[in-house]
C-alpha positions as CSV (number, residue, x, y, z in Angstrom):
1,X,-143.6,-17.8,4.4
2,X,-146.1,-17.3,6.8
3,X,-147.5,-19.1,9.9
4,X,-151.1,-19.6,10.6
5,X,-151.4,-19.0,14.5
6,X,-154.8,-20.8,15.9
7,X,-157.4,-18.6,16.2
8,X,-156.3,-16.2,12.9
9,X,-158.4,-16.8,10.6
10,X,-156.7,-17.7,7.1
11,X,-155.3,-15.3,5.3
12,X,-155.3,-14.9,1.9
13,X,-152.4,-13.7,0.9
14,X,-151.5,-10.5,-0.8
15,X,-150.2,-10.3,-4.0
16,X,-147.0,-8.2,-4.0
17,X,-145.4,-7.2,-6.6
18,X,-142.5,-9.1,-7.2
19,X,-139.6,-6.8,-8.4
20,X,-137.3,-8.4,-10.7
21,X,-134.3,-9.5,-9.2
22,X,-131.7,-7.6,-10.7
23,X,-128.0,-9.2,-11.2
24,X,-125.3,-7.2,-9.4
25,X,-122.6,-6.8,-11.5
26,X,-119.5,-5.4,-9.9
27,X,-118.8,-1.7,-10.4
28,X,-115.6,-1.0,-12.0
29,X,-114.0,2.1,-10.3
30,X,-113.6,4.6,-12.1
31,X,-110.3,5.2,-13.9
32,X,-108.1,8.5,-15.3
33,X,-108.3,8.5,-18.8
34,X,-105.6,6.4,-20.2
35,X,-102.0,7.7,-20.6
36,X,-100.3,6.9,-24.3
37,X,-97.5,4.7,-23.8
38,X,-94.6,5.5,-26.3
39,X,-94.5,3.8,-28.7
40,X,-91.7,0.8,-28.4
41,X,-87.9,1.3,-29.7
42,X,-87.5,1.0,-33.3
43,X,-85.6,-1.4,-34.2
44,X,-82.1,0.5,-35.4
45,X,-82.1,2.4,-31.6
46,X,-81.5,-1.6,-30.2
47,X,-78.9,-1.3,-32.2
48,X,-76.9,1.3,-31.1
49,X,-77.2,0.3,-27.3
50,X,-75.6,-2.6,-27.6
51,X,-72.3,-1.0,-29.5
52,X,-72.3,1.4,-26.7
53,X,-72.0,-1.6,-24.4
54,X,-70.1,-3.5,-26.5
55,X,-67.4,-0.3,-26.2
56,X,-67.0,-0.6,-23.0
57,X,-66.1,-4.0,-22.9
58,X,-63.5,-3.9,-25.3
59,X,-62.0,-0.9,-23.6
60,X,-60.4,-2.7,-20.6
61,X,-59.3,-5.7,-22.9
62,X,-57.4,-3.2,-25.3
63,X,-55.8,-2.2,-22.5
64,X,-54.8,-5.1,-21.2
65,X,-53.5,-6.1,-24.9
66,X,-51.6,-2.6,-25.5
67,X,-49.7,-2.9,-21.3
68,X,-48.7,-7.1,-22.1
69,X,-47.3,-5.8,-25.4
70,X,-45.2,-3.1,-23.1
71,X,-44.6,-5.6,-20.2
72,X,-43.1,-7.8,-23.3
73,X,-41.3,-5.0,-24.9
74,X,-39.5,-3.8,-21.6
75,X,-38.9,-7.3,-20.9
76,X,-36.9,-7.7,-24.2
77,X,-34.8,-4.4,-24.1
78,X,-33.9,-5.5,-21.0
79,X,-32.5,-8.8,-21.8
80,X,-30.3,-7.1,-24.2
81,X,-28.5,-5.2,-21.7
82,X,-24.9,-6.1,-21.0
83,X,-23.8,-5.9,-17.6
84,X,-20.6,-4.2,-16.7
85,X,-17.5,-6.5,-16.1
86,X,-17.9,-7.2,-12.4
87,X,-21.5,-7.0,-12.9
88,X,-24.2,-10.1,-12.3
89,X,-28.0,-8.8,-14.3
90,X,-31.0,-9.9,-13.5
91,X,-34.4,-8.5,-15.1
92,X,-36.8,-7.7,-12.6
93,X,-40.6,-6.5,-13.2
94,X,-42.5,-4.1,-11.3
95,X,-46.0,-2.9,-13.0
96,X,-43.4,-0.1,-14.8
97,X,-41.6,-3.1,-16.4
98,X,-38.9,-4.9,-16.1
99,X,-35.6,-3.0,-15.5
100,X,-32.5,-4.5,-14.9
101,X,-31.0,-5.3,-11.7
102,X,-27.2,-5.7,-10.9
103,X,-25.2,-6.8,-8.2
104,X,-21.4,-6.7,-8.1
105,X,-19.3,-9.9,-8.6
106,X,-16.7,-10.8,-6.0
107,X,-13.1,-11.0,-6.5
108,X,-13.5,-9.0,-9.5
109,X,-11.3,-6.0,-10.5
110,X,-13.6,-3.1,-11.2
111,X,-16.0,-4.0,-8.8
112,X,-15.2,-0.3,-6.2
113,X,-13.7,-2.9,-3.6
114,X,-10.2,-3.0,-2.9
115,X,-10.4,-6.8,-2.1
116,X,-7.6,-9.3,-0.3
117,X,-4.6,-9.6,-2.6
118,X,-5.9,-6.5,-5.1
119,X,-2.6,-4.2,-5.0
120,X,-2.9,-0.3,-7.2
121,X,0.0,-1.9,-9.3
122,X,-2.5,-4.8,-10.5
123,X,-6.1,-3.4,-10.0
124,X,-6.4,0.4,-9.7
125,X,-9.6,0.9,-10.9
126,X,-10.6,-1.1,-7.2
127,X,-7.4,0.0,-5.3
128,X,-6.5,3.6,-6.8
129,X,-3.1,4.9,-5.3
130,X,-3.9,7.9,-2.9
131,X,-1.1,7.3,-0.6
132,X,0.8,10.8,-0.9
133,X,3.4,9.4,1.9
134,X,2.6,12.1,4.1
135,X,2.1,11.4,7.6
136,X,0.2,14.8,7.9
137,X,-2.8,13.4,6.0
138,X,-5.1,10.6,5.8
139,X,-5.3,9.2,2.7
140,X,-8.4,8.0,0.6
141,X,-10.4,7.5,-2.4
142,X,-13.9,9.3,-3.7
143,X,-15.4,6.3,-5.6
144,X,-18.4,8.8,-6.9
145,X,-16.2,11.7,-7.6
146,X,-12.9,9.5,-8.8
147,X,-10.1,11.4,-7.0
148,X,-7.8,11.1,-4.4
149,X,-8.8,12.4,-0.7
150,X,-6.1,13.8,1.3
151,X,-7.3,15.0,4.8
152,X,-5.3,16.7,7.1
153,X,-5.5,14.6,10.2
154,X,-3.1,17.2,12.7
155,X,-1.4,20.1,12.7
156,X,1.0,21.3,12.8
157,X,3.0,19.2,10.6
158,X,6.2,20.8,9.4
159,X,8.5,20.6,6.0
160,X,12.3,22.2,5.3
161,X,14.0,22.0,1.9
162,X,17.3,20.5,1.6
163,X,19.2,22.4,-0.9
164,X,22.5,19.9,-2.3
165,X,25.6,22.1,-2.8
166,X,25.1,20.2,-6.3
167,X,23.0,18.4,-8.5
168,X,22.8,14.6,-8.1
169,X,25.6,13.1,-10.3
170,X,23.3,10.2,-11.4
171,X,20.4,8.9,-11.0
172,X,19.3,6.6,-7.9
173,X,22.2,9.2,-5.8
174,X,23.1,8.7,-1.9
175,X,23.2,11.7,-0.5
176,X,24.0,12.2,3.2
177,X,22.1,15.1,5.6
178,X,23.2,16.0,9.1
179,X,20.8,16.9,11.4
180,X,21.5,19.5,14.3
181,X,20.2,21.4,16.8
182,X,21.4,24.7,14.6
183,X,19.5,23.6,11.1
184,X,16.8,21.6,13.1
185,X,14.7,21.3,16.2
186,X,14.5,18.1,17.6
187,X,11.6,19.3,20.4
188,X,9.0,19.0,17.4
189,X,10.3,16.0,15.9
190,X,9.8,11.8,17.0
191,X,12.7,10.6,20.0
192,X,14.4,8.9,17.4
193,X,13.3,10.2,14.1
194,X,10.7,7.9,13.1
195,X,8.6,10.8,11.6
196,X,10.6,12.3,9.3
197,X,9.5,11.9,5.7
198,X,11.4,13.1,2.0
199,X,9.7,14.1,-1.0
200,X,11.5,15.1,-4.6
201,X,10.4,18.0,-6.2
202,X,7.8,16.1,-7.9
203,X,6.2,14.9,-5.1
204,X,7.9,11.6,-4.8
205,X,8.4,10.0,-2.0
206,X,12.4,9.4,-1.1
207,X,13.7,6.3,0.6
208,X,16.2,7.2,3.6
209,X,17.7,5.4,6.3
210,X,19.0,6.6,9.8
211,X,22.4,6.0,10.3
212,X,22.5,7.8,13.4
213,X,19.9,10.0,15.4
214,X,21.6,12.1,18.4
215,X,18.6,14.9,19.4
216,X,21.4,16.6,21.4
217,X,24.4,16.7,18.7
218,X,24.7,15.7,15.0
219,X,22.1,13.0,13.2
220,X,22.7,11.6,10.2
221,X,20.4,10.6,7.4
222,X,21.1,9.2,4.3
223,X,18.2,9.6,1.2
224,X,18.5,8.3,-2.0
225,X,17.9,10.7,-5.0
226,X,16.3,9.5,-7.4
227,X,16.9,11.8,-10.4
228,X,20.2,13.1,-11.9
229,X,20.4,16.6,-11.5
230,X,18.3,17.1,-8.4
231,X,19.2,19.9,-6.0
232,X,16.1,20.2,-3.9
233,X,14.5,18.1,-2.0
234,X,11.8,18.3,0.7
235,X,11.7,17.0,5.0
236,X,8.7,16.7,6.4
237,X,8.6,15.8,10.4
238,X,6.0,16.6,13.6
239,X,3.8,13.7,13.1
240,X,3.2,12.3,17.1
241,X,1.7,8.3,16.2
242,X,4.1,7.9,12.7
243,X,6.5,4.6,12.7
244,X,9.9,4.9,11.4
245,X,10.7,4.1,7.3
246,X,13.8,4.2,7.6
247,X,15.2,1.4,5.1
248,X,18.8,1.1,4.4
249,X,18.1,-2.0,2.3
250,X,16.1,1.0,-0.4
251,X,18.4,3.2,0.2
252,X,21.9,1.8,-0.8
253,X,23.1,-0.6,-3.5
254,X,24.0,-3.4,-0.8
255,X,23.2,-2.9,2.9
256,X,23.7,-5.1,6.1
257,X,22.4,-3.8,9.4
258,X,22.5,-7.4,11.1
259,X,19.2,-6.8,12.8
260,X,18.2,-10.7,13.5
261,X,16.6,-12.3,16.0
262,X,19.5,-14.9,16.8
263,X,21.8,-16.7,14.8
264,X,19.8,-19.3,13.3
265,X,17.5,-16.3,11.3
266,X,21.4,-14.8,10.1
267,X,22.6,-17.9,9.2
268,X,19.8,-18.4,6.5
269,X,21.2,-15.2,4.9
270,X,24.7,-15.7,5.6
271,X,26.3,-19.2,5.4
272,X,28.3,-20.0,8.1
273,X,31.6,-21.7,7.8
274,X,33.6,-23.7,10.7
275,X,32.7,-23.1,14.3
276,X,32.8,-19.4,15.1
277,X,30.9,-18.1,18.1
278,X,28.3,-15.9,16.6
279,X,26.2,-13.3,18.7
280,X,23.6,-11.1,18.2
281,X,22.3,-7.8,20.0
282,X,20.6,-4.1,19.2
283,X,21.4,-4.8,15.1
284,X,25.3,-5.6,16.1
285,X,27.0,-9.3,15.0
286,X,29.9,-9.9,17.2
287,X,32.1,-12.8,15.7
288,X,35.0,-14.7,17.8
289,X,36.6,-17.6,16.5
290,X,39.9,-19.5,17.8
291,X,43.0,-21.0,16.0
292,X,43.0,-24.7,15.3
293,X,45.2,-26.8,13.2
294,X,42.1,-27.9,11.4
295,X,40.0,-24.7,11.0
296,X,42.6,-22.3,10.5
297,X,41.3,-19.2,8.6
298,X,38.2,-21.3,8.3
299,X,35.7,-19.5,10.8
300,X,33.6,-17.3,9.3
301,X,30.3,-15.9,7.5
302,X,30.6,-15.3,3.9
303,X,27.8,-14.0,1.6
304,X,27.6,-13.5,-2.6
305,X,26.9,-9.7,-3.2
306,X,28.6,-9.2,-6.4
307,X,31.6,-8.2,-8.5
308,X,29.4,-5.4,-10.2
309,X,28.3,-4.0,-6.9
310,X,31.9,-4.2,-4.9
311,X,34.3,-3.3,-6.9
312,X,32.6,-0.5,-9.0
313,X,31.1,1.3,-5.4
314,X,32.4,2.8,-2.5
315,X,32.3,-0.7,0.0
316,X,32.0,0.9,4.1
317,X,32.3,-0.9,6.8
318,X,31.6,0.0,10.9
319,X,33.7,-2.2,12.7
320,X,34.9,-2.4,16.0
321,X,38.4,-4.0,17.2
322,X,39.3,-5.6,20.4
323,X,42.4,-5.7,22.3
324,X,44.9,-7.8,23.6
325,X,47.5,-9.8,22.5
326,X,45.7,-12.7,21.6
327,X,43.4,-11.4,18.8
328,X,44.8,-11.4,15.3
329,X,42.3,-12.3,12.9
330,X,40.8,-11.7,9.5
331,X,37.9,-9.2,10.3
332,X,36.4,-8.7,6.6
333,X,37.6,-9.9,3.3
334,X,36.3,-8.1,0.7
335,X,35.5,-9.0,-2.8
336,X,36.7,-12.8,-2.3
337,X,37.0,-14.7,-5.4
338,X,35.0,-17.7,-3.3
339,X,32.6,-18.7,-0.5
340,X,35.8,-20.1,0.7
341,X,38.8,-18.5,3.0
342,X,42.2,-18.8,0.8
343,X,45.5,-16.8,0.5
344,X,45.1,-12.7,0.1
345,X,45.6,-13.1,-3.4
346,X,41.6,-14.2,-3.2
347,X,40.6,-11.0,-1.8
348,X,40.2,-7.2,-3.9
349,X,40.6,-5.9,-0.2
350,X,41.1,-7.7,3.1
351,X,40.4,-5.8,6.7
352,X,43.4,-7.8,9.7
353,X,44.2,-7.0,13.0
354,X,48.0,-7.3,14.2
355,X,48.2,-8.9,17.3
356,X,51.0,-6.7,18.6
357,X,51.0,-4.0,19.1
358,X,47.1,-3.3,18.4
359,X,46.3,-1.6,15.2
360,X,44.6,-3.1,12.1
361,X,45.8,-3.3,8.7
362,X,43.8,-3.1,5.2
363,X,45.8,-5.1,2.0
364,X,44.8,-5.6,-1.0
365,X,45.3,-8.4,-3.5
366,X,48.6,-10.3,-2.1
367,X,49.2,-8.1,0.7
368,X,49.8,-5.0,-0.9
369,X,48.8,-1.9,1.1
370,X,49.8,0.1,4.8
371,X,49.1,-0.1,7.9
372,X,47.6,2.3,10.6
373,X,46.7,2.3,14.0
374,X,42.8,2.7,14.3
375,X,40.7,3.3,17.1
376,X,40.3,-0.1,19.7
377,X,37.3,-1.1,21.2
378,X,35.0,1.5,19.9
379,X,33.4,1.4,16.2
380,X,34.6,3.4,13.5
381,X,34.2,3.2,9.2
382,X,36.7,1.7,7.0
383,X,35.8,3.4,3.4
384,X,37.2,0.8,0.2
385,X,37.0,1.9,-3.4
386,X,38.5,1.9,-6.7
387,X,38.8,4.3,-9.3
388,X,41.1,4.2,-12.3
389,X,43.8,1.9,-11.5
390,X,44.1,2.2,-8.0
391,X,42.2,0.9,-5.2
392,X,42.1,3.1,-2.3
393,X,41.3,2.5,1.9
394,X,40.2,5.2,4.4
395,X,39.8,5.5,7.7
396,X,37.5,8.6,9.8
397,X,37.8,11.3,9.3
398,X,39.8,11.3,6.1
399,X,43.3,9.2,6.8
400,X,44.6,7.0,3.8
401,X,45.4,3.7,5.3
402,X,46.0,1.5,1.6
403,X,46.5,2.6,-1.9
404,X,47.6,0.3,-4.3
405,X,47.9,0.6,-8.3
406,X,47.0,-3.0,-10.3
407,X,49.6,-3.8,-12.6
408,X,46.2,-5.1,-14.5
409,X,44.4,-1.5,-14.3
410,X,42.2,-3.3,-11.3
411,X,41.5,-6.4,-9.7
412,X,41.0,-9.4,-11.1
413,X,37.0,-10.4,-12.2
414,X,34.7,-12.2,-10.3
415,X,35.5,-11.2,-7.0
416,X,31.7,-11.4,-5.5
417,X,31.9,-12.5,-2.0
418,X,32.1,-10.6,1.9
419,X,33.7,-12.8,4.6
420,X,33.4,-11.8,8.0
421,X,35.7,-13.2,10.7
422,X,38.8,-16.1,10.3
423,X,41.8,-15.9,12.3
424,X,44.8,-15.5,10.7
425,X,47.1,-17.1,13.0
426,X,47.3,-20.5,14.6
427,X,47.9,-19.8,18.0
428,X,45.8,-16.4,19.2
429,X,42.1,-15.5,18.4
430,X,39.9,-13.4,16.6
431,X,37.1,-11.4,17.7
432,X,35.2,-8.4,15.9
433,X,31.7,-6.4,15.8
434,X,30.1,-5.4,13.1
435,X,27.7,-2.9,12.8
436,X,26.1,-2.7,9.2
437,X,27.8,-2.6,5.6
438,X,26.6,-0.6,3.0
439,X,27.8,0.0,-0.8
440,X,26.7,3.2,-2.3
441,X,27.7,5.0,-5.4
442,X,30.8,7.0,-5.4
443,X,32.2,10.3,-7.2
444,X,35.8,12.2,-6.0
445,X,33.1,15.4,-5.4
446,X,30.2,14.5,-4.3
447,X,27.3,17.0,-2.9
448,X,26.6,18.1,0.1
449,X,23.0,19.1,1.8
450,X,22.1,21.9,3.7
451,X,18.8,22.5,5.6
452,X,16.9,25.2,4.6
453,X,13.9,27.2,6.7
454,X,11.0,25.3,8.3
455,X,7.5,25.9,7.5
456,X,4.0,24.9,8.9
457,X,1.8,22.9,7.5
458,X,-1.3,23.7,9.8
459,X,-5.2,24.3,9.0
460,X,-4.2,27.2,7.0
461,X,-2.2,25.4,4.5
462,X,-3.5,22.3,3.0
463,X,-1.2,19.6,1.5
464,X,-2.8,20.5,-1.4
465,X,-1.1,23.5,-1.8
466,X,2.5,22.1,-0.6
467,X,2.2,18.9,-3.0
């Protein structure tokens, strides 16, 4: 619109020429040509996408179905495994299975330990007997391999044969072997023996016992063979930390080496009868007793060995006498009918000593026999036997001191007992030492041993090879 300012004259106004208004209408850019979309999945192509999927989804779980059924199948072969004897079982899984887990019961035999009171007599599947009784090796058992381990824990250790002049006469033989500086040498052997070790000739050991072991002069050993005809056996010695086996209680058919403590530990071996004064020292009983009115003969130590063994055996005695005037005593009665002291006619064999002048006597049955005048106050072996008929006493080295033939063809039965002591007199005493008694078999020839060659057993020579 326009103004009319004063002094302008009016102003007609000029027609213009209206243009039509024209409606803007938004411009659409411009655009590519369309692109064809493809077309959209048929129907049937759905289809198989889903299987696919479906696949591997069941995958995993068939899996899982298929290792239970294993996991279940290991578990049941598993259950019906036995265990061994000393076996306990237990089924135990890992994500291989289950397998069966054992663990070795205690105090069972078969379980590889050699357990408190399991011997190789009772259990050797747990306690196998290795023990070759050699002192030259240490002894032990493989449990993986199953065998006997015999290490050689020194050398040298040394062995000798000892040839007998004949075969054993029977089985379970005593044989004697003397030792000396000639046949042996002492320097590689223990101070008093306790090495020294005997094998048969098929490696079994031998028991022995020492009587007497003098590294300057003449030992003697006594082994017990145990097979009839045997004529070789086997020492073996040098062995620096061995402890002595001698066992005279193995090796003979009755032995007593009176090694007590004291006279109450004899006294529950041997009964003790009356008052006697009983002493004890270095494996020697010393018996005194005294005459009384009321315990004459009565004073004594008696013990039951047998009939069978006595009289059917060579009985030896070491014994030593004491002098003076005053003893006159009883020393041994052998083969008494009874625990009790009676007349001689009780006895196969009785052992006196005269009071005057000193000697000792040896009777048999009611006082039949000699007399002889031993050795006083130093020991020395009284040798009893019968054969046939006729009962025979001996004295070192070989003098007869009895013989007597029974009108029976031998003493009577039953005559089981050893006394030791009882005075014979009623006014004197009685007093004797004994050293040990042993019984052993007895044949007129018996064999002797000699001592063959000695040979190392070092780290050349196994025992092995020797055994």
């Amino acid at each position: 619109m326009l103004l009319l300012m004063e002094g302008d004259a009016p102003q007609v106004p000029v027609a213009q020429e209206v243009q039509p208004e024209v409606s803007k209408v938004p411009q659409t850019p411009q655009q590519s040509p369309a692109i064809p979309q493809a077309p959209p999945p048929k129907p049937k192509k759905k289809l198989k996408t889903k299987k696919i999927a479906l696949f591997f989804i069941l995958i995993p779980v068939l899996i899982l179905i298929a290792y239970g059924i294993f996991i279940a199948v290991t578990y049941w072969n598993c259950s019906k495994i036995t265990p061994e004897t000393c076996e306990i079982g237990e089924c135990s899984f890992s994500l291989s299975g289950f397998t069966l887990v054992t663990n070795m019961k205690a105090d069972c035999c078969g379980n590889e330990i050699c357990e408190v009171g399991e011997t190789s007599s009772d259990c050797t599947l747990d306690c196998p007997s290795c023990d070759d009784n050699s002192e030259c090796t240490k002894d032990s058992y493989d449990y993986d391999g199953k065998m006997c381990i015999h290490e050689q824990i020194f050398a040298p250790c040394y062995v000798r044969p000892i040839t007998l002049s004949t075969t054993a006469p029977e089985d379970d033989y005593q044989v004697k072997i003397e030792l000396t500086s000639l046949n042996f040498d002492y320097s590689k052997a223990k101070t008093n023996g306790e090495d020294i070790r005997f094998f048969d000739e098929n490696d079994a050991p031998i028991d022995y016992w020492i009587e007497d072991w003098n590294d300057e002069g003449v030992s003697a050993v006594w082994v017990k063979v145990a097979g009839s005809g045997t004529n070789t056996i086997y020492m073996y010695y040098g062995y620096p930390d061995a402890n002595s086996a001698s066992n005279g209680v193995a090796v003979f058919e009755f032995f007593e080496g009176f090694d007590y403590s004291g006279e109450s530990e004899l006294t529950k071996v041997w009964n003790k009868h009356g008052h006697p004064t009983i002493e004890l020292s270095d494996g020697v009983v010393t018996i005194t007793t005294s005459a009384t009115s009321e315990e004459h003969g009565g004073q004594y130590i008696s013990k039951n060995v047998g009939a069978d063994i006595l009289l059917y055996n060579l009985v030896e005695m070491n014994i030593k006498r004491f002098s003076g005037g005053d003893y006159a005593n009883h020393m041994a009665n052998i083969g008494n009918a009874s625990s009790i002291a009676g007349a001689a006619s009780d006895a196969w064999a009785l052992l006196r000593h005269n009071p005057s002048p000193d000697g000792g006597i040896v009777v048999f049955g009611s006082n039949y026999g000699g007399i002889a005048s031993p050795p006083v106050g130093s020991f020395n072996t009284i040798k009893i036997y019968h054969q046939g008929d006729t009962s025979y006493a001996y004295e070192p080295p070989d003098t007869k001191v009895a013989q007597y033939s029974w009108p029976m063809g031998g003493p009577p039965p039953g005559r089981d007992y050893v006394l030791l002591g009882g005075t014979t007199y009623k006014s004197g005493y009685g007093k004797a030492s004994y050293d040990w008694i042993r019984v052993r078999k007895y044949f007129s020839k018996e064999p002797s041993a000699s001592v063959g060659d000695e040979e190392a057993v070092g780290e050349e020579s196994t025992i092995e090879e020797l055994y």
